[in-house]
Phi, psi and omega in degrees: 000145181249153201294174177303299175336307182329309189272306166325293157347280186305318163317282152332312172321296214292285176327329172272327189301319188293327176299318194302315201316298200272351138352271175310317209275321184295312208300271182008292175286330179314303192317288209298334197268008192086035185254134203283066169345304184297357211222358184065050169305348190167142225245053222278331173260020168271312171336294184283003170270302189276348137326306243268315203298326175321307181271137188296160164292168169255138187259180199239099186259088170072035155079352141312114154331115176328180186250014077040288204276313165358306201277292172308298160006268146352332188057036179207134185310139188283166215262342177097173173269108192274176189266353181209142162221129216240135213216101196254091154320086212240074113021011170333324169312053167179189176304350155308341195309333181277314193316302189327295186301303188329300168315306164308286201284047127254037242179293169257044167282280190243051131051156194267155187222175166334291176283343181229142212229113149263114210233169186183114161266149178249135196216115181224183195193183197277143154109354178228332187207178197183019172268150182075025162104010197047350186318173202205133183115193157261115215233148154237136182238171167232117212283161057003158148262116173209173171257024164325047217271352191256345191224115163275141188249327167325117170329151144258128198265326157236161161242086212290345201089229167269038197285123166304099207245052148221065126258116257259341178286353178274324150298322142317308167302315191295291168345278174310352230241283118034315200259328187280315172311307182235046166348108169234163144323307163228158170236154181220131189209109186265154166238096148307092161170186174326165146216146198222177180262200183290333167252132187255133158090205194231015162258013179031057164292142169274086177247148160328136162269139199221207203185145179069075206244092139328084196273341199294300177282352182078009188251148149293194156223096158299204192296303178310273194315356158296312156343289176295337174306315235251332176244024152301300196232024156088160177326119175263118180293322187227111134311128166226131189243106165253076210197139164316146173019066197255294182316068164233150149315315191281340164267248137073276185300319186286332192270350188322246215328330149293317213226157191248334180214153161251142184221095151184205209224142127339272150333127149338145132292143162297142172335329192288323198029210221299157162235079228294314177322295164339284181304282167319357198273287179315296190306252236307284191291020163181071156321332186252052156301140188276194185295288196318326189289335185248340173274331178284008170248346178284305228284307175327272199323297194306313206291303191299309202296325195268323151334303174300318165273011234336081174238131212286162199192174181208130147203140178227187170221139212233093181306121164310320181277010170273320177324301205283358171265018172272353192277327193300314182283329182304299175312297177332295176279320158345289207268348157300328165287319168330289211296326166270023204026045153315042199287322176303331190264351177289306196271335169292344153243043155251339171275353204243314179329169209250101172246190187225185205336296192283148169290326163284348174276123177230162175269110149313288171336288171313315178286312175328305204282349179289293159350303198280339179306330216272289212329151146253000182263156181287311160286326199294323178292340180283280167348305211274340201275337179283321153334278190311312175315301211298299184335282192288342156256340182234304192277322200263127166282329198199115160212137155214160212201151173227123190281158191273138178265180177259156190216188182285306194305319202256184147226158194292155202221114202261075201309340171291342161259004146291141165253034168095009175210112160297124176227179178245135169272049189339148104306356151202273183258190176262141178325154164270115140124036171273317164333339186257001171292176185283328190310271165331318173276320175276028152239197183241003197295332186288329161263049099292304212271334183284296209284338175318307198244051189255000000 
């Protein structure tokens, strides 16, 4: 192997040889344009100063010469900084597994460009789909544009094997691997797969809530370890959870501080989640969308495709930096009800409030506005009506939402009255291991939601 020096060396070489190239190529253009040296046409080592300034470092992925220099090598132009690289952990280890292909190739409906980087790990198993060659294990791709739909077509850039992938180090790896490849302006990083409540599924096990239910290994990704994912790797412009019952205070608070914007739904997703063509579509053709702009086009895509079908649905879009001013209104109004002891008008509007698949997951809004309808007291209205401002002014930027009709499994369920942010309501004590979120140590809300059923 050869040493860092070495490379470092060879690197430099390359670089002054691409400065002589582009050198040659300015005198070139001087000549042609005629400009007079002698006469102080132009500043020629200022010129060849601001070349020099010009050609990027090369970054560095596991110690591979960038794809830059590649390019160069190669004798094809480097591809440049594109302005988004959009990044889907995709998760396919489990009964999901048809949806994941589906998704790709509405992914290459509209393809990756100059500017926009759509990147995807993939993940299958035995036993749910058997489309595309069947294959197994984990790939990584960067989507194409093709007209397929029954078949991805997309290069494969690895094939990893069996990588666990609700193991929370495989998305930190995918994520650098992803940002050292495909070098953007923004980064955006959907978590493809199950998301669950404090119970996953309907065998009421007591797990941490989470997201990426591995079955070939049986491991997850909590709460917490979102946390560690999302500040493994530096500030993220966008989150996306293409996953059931995500859009809580309580996931939400642990990632703030990474991320700039949140995307994700209150509410089960149908199985189909984002219509990634839909989302991705808008992002391509006017590329330099800032972060609010592109969650609020995730929010779009998902909103029109459910819309079309009338099928009832939740999606918001959530300012990260906002999260943490729920602790100060949460606390507040908690303890103005206490004090006015509602206890009885508390649990009468957290049982009438708009909850979801898990039953302790409730729309904060609704229950608040029920309180405040209710109330006789003056701070408990106050409190509580600042809350509702702060939700809706400040924190969910975009929600949109359709109501469910009833069905055997549901009763109709009326999501226009949510606003875009969730919390949880136990009914009788807290869950194990809520106590261990961030969320639970800076608020008072678990002795609130506690005192209810006391």
């Amino acid at each position: 192997m050869r040493s860092i020096a070495t490379k470092l060396t060879e690197v430099t070489m390359i670089r002054r040889i691409t400065l002589s190239a582009a050198a040659l190529s300015l005198f070139a253009s001087i000549a042609a344009a005629g400009v007079d040296f002698d006469n102080g046409g132009m500043d020629i080592k200022a010129e060849i100063a601001n070349m020099d300034a010009a050609v990027p470092e090369p970054a560095q992925d596991k110690g591979v010469v960038s794809d830059w220099v590649n390019g160069l090598l190669n004798k094809k132009p480097s591809r440049g900084l594109a302005e988004w690289t959009i990044m889907v952990f995709g998760n396919g280890k489990n009964d999901l597994e048809p949806f994941l292909m589906k998704d790709m190739n509405e992914m290459e409906k509209i393809g990756s460009t100059d500017k926009v980087n759509i990147v995807v790990e993939a993940g299958r198993i035995a036993g749910y789909d058997t489309s595309d060659g069947d294959w197994k294990g984990v790939r990584r791709y960067r989507m194409t544009k093709d007209n397929d739909t029954t078949k991805v077509t997309s290069k494969v850039l690895a094939d990893l094997g069996n990588v666990d992938m609700g193991d929370y180090r495989s998305v930190i790896d995918f994520a650098k691997w992803a940002k050292g490849a495909y070098p953007a302006k923004h980064y955006m990083l959907i978590f493809w797969n199950h998301g669950a409540g404090w119970t996953k599924g309907l065998d009421q096990r007591p797990i941490t809530r989470g997201i990426s239910y591995d079955e070939q290994s049986g491991n997850h990704i909590n709460t917490p370890q979102m946390g560690q994912i999302m500040k493994a790797l530096g500030k993220t412009d966008v989150i996306g959870t293409d996953a059931c019952l995500m859009q809580m205070a309580e996931v939400d608070y642990e990632i703030k501080d990474s991320v700039d914007y949140i995307v994700a739904s209150e509410e089960t997703e149908p199985g189909d989640g984002y219509t990634y063509d839909l989302f991705l579509g808008p992002v391509v053709a006017r590329p330099t969308m800032s972060a609010m702009e592109v969650g609020k086009a995730a929010v779009d895509g998902y909103g029109n495709h459910y819309d079309s079908i009338d099928q009832g649905y939740t999606q918001s879009l959530v300012k990260a930096s906002a999260v943490g001013g729920l602790v100060q209104l949460t606390d507040a109004f908690g303890a103005a009800v206490m004090a006015a002891g509602e206890k009885d008008l508390a649990k009468a509007s957290r049982d009438a409030s708009v909850n979801f698949a898990m039953e302790e997951n409730r729309d904060l809004y609704d229950f608040t506005r029920r309180v405040v309808e209710g109330t006789r007291s003056a701070d408990v209205k106050a409190k509580g009506q600042a809350l509702m401002n702060y939700i809706t002014g400040s924190l969910v930027l975009k929600s949109r939402s359709r109501d469910s009709k009833a069905s055997y499994w549901s009763p109709a369920k009326q999501y226009t009255l949510v606003k875009g942010i969730a919390a949880y309501f136990p009914n009788s004590s807290l869950g194990a291991g809520y106590t261990d979120l961030a969320w639970a140590k800076a608020s008072k809300w678990a002795q609130f939601v506690t005192w209810m059923n006391n």
